[in-house]
C-alpha positions as a printed Julia matrix, in Angstrom:
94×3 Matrix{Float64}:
 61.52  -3.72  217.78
 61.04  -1.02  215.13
 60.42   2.47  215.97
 56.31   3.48  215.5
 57.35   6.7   214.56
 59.98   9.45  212.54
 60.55  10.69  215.91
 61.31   7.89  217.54
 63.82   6.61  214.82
 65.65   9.58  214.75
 65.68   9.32  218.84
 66.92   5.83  218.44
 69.62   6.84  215.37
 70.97   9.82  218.25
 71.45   7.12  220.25
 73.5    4.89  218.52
 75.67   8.04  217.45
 76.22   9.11  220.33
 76.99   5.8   222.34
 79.85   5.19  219.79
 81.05   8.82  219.41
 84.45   9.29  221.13
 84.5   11.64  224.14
 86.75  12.48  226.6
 86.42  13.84  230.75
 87.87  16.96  231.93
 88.56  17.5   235.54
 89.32  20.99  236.21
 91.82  21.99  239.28
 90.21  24.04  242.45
 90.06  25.08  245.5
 87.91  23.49  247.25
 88.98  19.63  247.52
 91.65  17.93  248.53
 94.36  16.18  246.84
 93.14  12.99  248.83
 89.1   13.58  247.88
 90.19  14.24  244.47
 92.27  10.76  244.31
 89.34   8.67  245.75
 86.85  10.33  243.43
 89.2    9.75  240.46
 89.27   6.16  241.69
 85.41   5.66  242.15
 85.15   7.27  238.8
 87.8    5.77  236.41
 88.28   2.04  238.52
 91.97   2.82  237.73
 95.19   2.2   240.0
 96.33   4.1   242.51
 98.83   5.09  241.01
 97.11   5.94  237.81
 94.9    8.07  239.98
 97.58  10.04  241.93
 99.44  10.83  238.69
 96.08  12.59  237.42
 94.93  14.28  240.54
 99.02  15.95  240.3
 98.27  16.86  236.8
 94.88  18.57  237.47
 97.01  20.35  240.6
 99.91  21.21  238.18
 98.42  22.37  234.93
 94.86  22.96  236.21
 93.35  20.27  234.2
 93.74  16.73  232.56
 91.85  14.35  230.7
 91.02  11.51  233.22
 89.13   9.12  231.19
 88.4    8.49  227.0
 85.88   6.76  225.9
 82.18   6.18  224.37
 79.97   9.59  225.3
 77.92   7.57  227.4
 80.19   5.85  229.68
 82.34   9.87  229.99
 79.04  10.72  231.17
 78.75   8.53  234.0
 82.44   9.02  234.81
 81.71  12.7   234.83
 78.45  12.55  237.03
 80.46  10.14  239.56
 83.59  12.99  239.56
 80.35  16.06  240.17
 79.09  13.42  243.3
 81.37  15.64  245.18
 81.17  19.05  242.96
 84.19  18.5   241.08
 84.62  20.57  237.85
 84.03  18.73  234.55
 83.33  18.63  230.92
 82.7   15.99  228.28
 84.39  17.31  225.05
 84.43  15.64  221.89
């Protein structure tokens, strides 16, 4: 379907920028979780190994932050709202 009108177009070209645009999630260390919630919401977010999941929750512990998932914007945004379920700290960077 074609867009009816400029606005709409230029909606639809933000769109298809964005969705191929590569982004990357964020987790930032704190306080507040524990090394076990953090693991299961990596895994939830990511649908990575164990292992894969462990090794980021120790980096995040370690250097107070790692990248935990690259990808399209659209699908680091989902990761990232699955990571906040719990109020984990995040960003999407580009």
């Amino acid at each position: 379907m074609f867009p009816d009108t400029k606005e709409e177009h230029l909606l639809e070209t933000l769109d298809s920028m964005t969705d191929s645009m590569h982004s990357k999630v964020v987790l930032f260390n704190d306080e507040h979780h524990t090394f076990d919630e953090v693991t299961m919401q990596i895994l939830k977010a990511v649908h990575c190994s164990m292992d894969r999941a462990e090794h980021l929750t120790w980096e995040v512990h370690n250097s107070g932050k790692a990248t935990v998932y690259e990808g399209p914007l659209h699908e680091c945004l989902n990761v990232s709202a699955v990571l906040e379920e719990i109020s984990l700290k995040t960003e999407v960077q580009f």
